[in-house]
N, C-alpha and C positions, 0 to 999 in steps of 0.2 A: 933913530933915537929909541932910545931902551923908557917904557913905561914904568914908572914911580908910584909903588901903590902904598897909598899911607894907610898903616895898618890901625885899627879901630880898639882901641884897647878895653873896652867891656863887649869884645866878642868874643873872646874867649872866658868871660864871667861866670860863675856856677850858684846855679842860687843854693844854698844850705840851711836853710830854713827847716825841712824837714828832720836832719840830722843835729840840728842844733838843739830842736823841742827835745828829742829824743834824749840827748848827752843832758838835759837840763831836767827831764822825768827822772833820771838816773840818779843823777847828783842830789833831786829834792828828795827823795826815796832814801840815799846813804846819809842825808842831814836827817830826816826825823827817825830814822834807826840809831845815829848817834844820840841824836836828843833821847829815846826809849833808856837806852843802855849805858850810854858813856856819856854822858852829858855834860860831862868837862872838857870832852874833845868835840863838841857839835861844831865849833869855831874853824874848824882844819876843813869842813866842807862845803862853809859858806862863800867864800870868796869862786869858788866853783857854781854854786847855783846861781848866784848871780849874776856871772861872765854868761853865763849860757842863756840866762834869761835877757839879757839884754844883748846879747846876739840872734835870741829867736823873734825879737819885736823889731830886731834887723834898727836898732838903736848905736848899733856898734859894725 
């Protein structure tokens, strides 16, 4: 009889936590450069700071 291995599926899991701060420095950095300068367009880069921010508090 052939062994059955049931595979563990948060073993191949990747924490991204560092990479996610990182994308979310980024993102808050091109939002208060729009807010400095284009401040009609700050809007186009919040839905980004926030995704990242609440994937680096690993919320998402």
């Amino acid at each position: 009889m052939e062994e059955q291995r049931v595979r563990d599926p948060g073993a191949g899991e990747v924490n991204y936590s560092k990479l996610d701060w990182l994308w979310f420095l980024i993102s808050a950095i091109i939002l208060v450069l729009l807010l400095k300068y284009i401040d009609s367009f700050f809007w186009v880069a919040l839905p980004f700071t926030l995704t990242f921010f609440v994937k680096a508090l690993k919320m998402m």
